[in-house]
C-alpha positions as CSV (number, residue, x, y, z in Angstrom):
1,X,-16.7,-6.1,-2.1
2,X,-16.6,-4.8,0.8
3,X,-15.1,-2.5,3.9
4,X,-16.0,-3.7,7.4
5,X,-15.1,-1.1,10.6
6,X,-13.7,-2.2,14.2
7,X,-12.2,-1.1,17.0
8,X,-14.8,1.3,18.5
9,X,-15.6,1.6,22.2
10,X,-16.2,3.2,25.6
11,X,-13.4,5.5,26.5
12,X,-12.8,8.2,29.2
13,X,-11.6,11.3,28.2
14,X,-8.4,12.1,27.4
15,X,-8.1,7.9,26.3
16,X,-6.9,6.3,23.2
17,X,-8.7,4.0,20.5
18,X,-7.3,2.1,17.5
19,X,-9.9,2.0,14.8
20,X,-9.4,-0.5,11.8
21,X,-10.8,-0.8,8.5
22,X,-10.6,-4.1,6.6
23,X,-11.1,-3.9,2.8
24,X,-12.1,-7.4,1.0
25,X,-13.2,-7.9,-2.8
26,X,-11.0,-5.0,-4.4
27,X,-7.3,-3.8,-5.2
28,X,-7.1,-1.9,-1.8
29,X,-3.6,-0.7,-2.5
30,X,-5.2,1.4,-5.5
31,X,-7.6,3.7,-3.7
32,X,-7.6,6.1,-1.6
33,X,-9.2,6.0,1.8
34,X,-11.7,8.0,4.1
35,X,-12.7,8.3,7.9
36,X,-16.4,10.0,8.0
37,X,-17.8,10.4,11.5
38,X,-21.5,11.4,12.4
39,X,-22.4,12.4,15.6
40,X,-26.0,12.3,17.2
41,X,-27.9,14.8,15.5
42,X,-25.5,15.8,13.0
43,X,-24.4,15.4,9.3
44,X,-21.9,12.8,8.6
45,X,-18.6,14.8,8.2
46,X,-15.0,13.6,6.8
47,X,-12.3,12.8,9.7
48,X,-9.2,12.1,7.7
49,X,-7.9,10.5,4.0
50,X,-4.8,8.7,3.1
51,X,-4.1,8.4,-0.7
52,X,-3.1,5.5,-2.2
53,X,1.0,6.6,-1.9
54,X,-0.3,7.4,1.9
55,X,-0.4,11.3,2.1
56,X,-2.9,11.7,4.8
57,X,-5.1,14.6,5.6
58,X,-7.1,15.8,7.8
59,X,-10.2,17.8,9.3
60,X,-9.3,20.7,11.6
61,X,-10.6,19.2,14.6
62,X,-8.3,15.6,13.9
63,X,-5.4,17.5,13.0
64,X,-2.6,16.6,16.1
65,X,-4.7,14.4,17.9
66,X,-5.5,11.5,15.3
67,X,-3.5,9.6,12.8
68,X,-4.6,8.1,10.3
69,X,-2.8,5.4,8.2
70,X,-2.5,2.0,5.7
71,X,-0.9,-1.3,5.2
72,X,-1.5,-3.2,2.4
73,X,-0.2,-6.4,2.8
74,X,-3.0,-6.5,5.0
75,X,-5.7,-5.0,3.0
76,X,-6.4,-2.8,6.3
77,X,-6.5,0.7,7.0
78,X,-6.4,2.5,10.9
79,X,-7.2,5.6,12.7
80,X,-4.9,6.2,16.1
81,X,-7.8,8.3,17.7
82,X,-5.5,10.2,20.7
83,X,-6.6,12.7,23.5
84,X,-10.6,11.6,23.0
85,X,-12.9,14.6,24.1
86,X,-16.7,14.3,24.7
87,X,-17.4,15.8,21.1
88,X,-15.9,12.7,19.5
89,X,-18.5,10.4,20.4
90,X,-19.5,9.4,17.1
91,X,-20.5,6.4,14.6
92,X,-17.1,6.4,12.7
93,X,-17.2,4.8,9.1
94,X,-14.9,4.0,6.6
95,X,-15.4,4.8,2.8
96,X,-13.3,4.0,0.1
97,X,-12.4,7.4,-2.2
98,X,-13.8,6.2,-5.7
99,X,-16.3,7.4,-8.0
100,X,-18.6,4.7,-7.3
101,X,-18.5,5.2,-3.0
102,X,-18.1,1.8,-0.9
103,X,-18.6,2.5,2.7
104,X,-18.3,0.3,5.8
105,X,-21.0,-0.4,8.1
106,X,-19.5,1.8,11.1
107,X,-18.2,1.5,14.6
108,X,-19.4,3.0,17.9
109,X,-17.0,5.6,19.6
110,X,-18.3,6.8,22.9
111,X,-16.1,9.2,24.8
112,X,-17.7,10.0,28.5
113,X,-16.1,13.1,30.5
């Protein structure tokens, strides 16, 4: 069981990044799904969720600029990370939205100015 994160980076600002989230182990198609970030210094904090019947939501600061989203033939789930400022650098991690939490290992996002 388990989620493994991809996709990070270096990009400019203003730049694009695709992140992925691969679920293995587990029905994928019945959970919900989280993006957490954590920047240096700071507490990990939620990015966006997509339920299971793919309702996303998201954190103020995502809201326009990142997309978040699922396909389950492919066990996978994305974040379409648009309009990348400085203050998204970040280790970006996947969790899965259960009672007992399953979180990926992370990926690097590095936005330089």
């Amino acid at each position: 069981v388990q989620l493994q994160a991809s996709g990070g980076g270096l990009v400019q600002a203003g730049g694009s990044l695709r992140l992925s989230c691969k679920a293995s182990g587990f029905y994928f198609s019945r959970y919900g799904m989280l993006w957490y970030r954590q920047r240096p210094g700071e507490q990990r904090e939620m990015v966006a969720g997509i339920t299971e019947d793919r309702n996303p939501n998201y954190a103020d600061f995502a809201k326009g600029r990142f997309t978040i989203s699922r396909d389950n033939a492919k066990n996978t789930m994305y974040l379409d990370m648009s309009s990348l400022r400085p203050e998204d650098t970040a280790v970006y991690y996947c969790k899965r939205d259960s009672t007992v939490g399953l979180w990926g290992q992370g990926t690097q996002v590095t936005v330089s100015s």
